[in-house]
N, C-alpha and C positions, 0 to 999 in steps of 0.2 A: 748354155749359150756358148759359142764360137767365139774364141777370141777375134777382134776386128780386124785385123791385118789379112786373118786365115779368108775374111768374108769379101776380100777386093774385087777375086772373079765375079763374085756375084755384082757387085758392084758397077763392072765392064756389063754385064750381061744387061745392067738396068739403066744402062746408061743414056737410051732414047728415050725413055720416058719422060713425060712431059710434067705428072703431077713430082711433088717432093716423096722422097724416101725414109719412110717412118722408120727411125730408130730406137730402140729400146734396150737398154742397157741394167746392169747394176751397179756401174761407176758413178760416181757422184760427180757434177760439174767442179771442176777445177781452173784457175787463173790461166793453166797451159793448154787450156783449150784453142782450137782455131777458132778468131776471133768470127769468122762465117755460122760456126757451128753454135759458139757460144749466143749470138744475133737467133738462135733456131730452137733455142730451149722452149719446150713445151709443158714442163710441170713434172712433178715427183708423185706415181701413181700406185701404194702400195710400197712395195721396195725397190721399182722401176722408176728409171728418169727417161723421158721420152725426147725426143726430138726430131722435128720436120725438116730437112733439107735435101740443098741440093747431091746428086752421087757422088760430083767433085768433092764440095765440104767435106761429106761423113770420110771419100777416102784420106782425105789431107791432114785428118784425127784421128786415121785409126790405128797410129802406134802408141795415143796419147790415149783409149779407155780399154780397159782389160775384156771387155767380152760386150757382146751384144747381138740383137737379131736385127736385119734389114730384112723388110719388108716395102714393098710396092703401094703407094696408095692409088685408090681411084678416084675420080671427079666427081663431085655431088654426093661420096658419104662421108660419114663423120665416126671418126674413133672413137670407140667407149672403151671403157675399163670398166670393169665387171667383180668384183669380189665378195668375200663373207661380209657379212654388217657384223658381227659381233656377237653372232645369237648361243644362246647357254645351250648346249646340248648337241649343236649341228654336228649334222656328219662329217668325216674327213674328207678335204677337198680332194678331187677330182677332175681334170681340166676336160676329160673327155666325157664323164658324168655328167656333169655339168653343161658341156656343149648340146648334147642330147636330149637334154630335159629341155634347154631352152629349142633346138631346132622339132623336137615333138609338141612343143606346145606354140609354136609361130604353123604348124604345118593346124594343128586342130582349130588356132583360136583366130590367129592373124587375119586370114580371110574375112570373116566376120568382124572384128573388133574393128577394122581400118572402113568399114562402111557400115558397124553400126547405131540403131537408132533407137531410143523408146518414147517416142514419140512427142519429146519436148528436148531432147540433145543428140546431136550428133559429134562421134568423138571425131572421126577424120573420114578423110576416101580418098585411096590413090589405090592405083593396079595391084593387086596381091603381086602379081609376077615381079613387080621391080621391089617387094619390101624382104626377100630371102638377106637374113644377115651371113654372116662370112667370118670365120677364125680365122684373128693373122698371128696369135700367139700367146702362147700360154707357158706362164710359169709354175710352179709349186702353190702358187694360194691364188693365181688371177688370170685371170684371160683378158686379154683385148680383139674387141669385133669391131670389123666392119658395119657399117649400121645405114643403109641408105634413108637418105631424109624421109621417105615417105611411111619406111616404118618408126622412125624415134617418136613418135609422138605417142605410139604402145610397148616400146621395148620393155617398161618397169609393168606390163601385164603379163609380159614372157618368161620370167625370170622366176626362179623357185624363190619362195619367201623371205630366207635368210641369206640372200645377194642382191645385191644394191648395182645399179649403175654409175659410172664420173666420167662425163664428157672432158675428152682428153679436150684443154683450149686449144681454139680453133687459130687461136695466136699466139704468138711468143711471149713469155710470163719471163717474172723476175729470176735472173740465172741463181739455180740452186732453192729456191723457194725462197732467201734469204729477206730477214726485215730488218731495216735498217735500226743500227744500234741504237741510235738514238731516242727510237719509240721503246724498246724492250727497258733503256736508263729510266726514261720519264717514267712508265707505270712500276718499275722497280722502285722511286724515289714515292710516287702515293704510297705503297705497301708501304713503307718503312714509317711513313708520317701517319698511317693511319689512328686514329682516335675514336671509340664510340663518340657520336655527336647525337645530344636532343634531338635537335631538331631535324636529322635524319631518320631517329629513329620516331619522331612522331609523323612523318608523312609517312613511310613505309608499313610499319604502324596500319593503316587506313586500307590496305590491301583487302579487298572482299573477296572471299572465297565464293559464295553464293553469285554472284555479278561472272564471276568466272564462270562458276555451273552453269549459267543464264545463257554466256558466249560458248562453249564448249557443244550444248545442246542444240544451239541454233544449227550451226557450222555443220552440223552432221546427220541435221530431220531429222533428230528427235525432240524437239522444239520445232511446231509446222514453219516451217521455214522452207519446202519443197526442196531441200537440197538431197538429192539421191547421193552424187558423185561430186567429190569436188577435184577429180583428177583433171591434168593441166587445159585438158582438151572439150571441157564437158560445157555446156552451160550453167551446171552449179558451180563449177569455178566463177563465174561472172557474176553470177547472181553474190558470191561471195567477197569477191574484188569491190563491189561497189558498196557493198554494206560497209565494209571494214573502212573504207574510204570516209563514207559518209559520218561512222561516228566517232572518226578519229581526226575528221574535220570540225569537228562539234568539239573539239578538247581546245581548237587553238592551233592546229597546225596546221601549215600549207600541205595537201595531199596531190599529187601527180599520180599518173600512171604512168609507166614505164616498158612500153612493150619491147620485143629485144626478138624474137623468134615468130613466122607466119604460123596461124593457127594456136599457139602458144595463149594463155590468159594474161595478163599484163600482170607487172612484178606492181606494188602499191606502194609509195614514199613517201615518208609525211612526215615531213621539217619542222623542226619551232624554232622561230626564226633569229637570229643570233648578226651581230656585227661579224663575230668570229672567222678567219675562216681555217677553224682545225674545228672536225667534226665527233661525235662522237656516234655508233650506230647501235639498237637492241631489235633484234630478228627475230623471226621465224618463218616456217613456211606453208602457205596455207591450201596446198597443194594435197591430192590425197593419192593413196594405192589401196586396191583392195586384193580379192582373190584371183587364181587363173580365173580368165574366162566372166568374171563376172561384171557388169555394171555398177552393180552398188559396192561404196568405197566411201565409209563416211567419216573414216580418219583423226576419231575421236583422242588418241594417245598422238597419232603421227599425221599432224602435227596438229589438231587441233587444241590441243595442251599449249604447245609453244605459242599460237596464234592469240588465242586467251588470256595468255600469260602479259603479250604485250599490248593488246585490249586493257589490262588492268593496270599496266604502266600508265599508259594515255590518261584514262580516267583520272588515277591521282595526280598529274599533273593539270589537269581541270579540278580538281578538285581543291589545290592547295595555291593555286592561280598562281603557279613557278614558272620564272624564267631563266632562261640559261644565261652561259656567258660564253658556253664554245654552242656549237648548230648542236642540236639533238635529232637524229633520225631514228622513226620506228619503221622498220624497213616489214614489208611479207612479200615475199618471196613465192612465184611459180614457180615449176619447172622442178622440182628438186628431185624430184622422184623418177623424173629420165633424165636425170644425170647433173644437179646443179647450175641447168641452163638461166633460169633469173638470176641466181645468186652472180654467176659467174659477168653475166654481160654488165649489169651494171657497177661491180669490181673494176671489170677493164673499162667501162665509162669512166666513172670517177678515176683513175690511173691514166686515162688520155688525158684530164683535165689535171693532172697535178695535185688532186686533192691530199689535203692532210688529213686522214683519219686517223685519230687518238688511240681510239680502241672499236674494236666490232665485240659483242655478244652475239652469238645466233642458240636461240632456245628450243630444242629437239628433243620430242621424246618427254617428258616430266611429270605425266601422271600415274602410272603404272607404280605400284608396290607390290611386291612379293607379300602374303598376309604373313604377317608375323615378325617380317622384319619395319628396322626403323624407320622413320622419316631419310632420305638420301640427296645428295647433290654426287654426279657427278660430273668429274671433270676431263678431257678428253687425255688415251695415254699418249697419245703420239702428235696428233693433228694440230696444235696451236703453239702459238708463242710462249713460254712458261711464265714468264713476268705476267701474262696476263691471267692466268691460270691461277697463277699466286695470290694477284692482288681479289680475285671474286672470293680464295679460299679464304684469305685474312675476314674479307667481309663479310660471307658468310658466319666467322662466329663472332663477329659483333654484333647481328641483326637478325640472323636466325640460328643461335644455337642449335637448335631442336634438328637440324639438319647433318648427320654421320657426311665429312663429306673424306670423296677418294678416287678413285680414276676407271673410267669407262672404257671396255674394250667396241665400244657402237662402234663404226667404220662410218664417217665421212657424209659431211651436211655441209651447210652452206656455208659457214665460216672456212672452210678449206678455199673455196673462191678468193677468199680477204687474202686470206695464207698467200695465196699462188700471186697473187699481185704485190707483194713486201708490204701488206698493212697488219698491224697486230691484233691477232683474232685471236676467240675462244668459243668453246661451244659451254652450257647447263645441259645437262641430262637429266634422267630420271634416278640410276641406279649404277653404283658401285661394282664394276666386273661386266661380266657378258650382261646383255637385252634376256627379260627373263620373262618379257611380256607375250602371253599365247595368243594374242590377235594381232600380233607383229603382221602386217603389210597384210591384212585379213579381212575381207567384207563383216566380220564380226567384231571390228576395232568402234566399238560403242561406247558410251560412258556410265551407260546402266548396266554396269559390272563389277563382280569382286576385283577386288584391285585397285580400280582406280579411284584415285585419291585427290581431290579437286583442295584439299591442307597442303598436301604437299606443293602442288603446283601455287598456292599463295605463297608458302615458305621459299621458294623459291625465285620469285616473282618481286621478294623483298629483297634477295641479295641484290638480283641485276639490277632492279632500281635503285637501292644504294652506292653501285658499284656506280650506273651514269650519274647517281647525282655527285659522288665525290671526283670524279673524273672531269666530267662538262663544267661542276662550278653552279650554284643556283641560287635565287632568292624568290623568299615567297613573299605574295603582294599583301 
């Protein structure tokens, strides 16, 4: 990268443009920023910090960040960020590898995929001609494209297995990613009080692994539940939105939809209803990816693990007729799979409204074992608040021993949304180190496989529930 000062001609050159000028940096936002620029923060993406402004701004800061690229945006597309997920074995990155495999696989599939149909879903349709993405830059582990709206709705079909998409926000996020002190004090003050309690551990306790196998099967047609695909755009997303609705209306909770994106499946919220108003939120996302090119994507590990897991939440508090004393939300999440589009909008929803979110879990990934190794939690190495990270790990071995826990190299799920708005997130994973799972983003991603382990995902399943009930506060009736 160019230092900013070197990049001002460019600057002059860009100075009729009418959209803002995407910058991308490896300076961290600092207090000496122009307070214009600092108003223009867009998120920390890998080890890039992005922001949108005007050419004036970026020049009026650029003796204040050591290097960076400007780039030009255009009207009507949306920035991704592109990188490795995490996966054990990938090859070394590549920015022009990489570009290639995705623009050969938008040239074979794209045409087809943006209009096609099997006779009960259509995933999109708009002009192949206008859905060509665009490199606007690429560093040593990541690329940012160009992405006009009419292809995002198939970008995670283009993309090689082991890279992930993160729609850069479309708006200004908290400067520097930072969460305020005060939330990282509070869950650092539960770790330190924490206690095995009875009566926690007999609701959690109650956790059914089998009831899990039950939801896991459905979610992915192999329980007839005609779900082929549950990617953002399909109608087994729908068919799945309103199931998950209906039996998590059945436990007690107020369930909304939440749509956030046209064409998009609607993100699914479901409150139990609290005076409180500091909340506490357990995710996942019930969105799915499968292979290039294919339809079927039954997203049995990614995410229908995580989705199950908080299906099993619900239930035990139907089961133990508990109430909170902060809101309880079990959020699922569309969109995650082209780029954290649910996660992200309803984040900046609750951040327009001032809410106080205590803590976010989002649960990604959790069935998957390697045979031979042990029961696992992972904990994310980079992407969350630590205090919160800490306080799941304490709980973990109060409530599931049986759990080796330690830190995941996965890249980026929906709790980076919470992140990018200053609320304190974390993510559960499946597995200690890289994704080690061979149906990773694979229309082979089934449950009737070695590997997956529907123990662990209860094992699992009992920490986050521990973890909201000593956070939120509860009594059972």
């Amino acid at each position: 990268m160019a230092p900013l000062a070197a990049l001002l001609p460019v600057l002059l050159a860009l100075g009729a443009a009418a959209s803002p000028t995407l910058l991308i940096t490896p300076s961290a936002p600092t207090p000496s920023l122009a307070p214009c620029l600092a108003a223009a923060y867009h998120g920390k993406y890998g080890a890039e910090h992005v922001f949108l402004a005007s050419d004036a701004c970026v020049a009026e800061s650029a003796g204040l960040l050591s290097a960076g690229s400007l780039v030009p945006t255009l009207e009507d597309e949306v920035v991704v960020w592109v990188g490795r997920a995490g996966v054990e074995g990938a090859a070394p990155f590549s920015a022009e590898g990489v570009f290639a495999q995705i623009q050969s696989a938008g040239r074979k599939f794209l045409p087809a995929l943006l209009a096609a149909e099997d006779g009960t879903q259509k995933v999109f349709s708009a002009p192949a001609s206008s859905a060509s993405l665009s490199l606007l830059h690429a560093s040593d582990s990541a690329l940012f494209l160009s992405v006009p709206r009419a292809a995002l709705p198939v970008l995670d079909t283009l993309l090689p297995p082991h890279y992930v998409p993160v729609g850069v926000a479309p708006s200004p996020v908290a400067l520097g990613w930072d969460v305020p002190a005060h939330y990282a004090e509070h869950l650092a003050n539960v770790t330190r009080h924490l206690r095995f309690r009875p009566d926690i551990a007999t609701v959690v306790n109650t956790i059914d692994a089998d009831a899990i196998r039950r939801d896991v099967r459905w979610l992915t047609g192999e329980a007839p539940s005609g779900i082929v695909s549950r990617h953002s755009f399909t109608e087994g997303a729908r068919v799945a939105a309103k199931w998950i609705k209906e039996k998590v209306e059945a436990t007690g909770a107020d369930c909304e939809y939440f749509p956030y994106l046209e064409g998009f499946s609607p993100d699914v919220l479901c409150t139990y209803p609290s005076d409180s108003s500091e909340r506490v939120i357990l995710s996942g996302h019930y969105d799915s990816r499968g292979s290039f090119g294919s339809t079927r994507a039954p997203g049995a590990d990614d995410d229908g693990s995580g989705t199950s897991h908080v299906l099993a939440v619900a239930a035990g508090i139907a089961a133990h007729n508990i109430t909170f004393d902060k809101k309880v939300t079990l959020a699922f999440f569309s969109g995650e799979e082209q780029g954290l589009w649910g996660s992200h909008y309803w984040a900046k929803h609750l951040a327009s409204e001032n809410a106080t979110v205590v803590l976010q879990i989002q649960a990604d990934m959790l069935a998957y074992r390697v045979p031979g190794e042990p029961l696992q939690l992972g904990l994310p190495a980079t992407i969350e608040l630590p205090e919160a990270g800490w306080l799941v790990a304490n709980v973990s071995a109060l409530y599931a021993p049986e759990l080796v826990v330690g830190r995941t190299e996965a890249c980026c799920s929906d709790h980076q949304s919470f992140i990018s708005y200053g609320f304190p997130a974390t993510q559960v994973f499946e597995r200690n180190g890289w994704i080690a799972d061979p149906m990773y983003h694979n229309s082979g991603d089934l449950a009737d496989r070695e590997g997956y382990d529907f123990d662990q995902i209860a094992s699992i399943a009992k920490v986050t529930f521990a973890t909201v009930l000593e956070v939120a506060g509860f009594k059972t009736k």
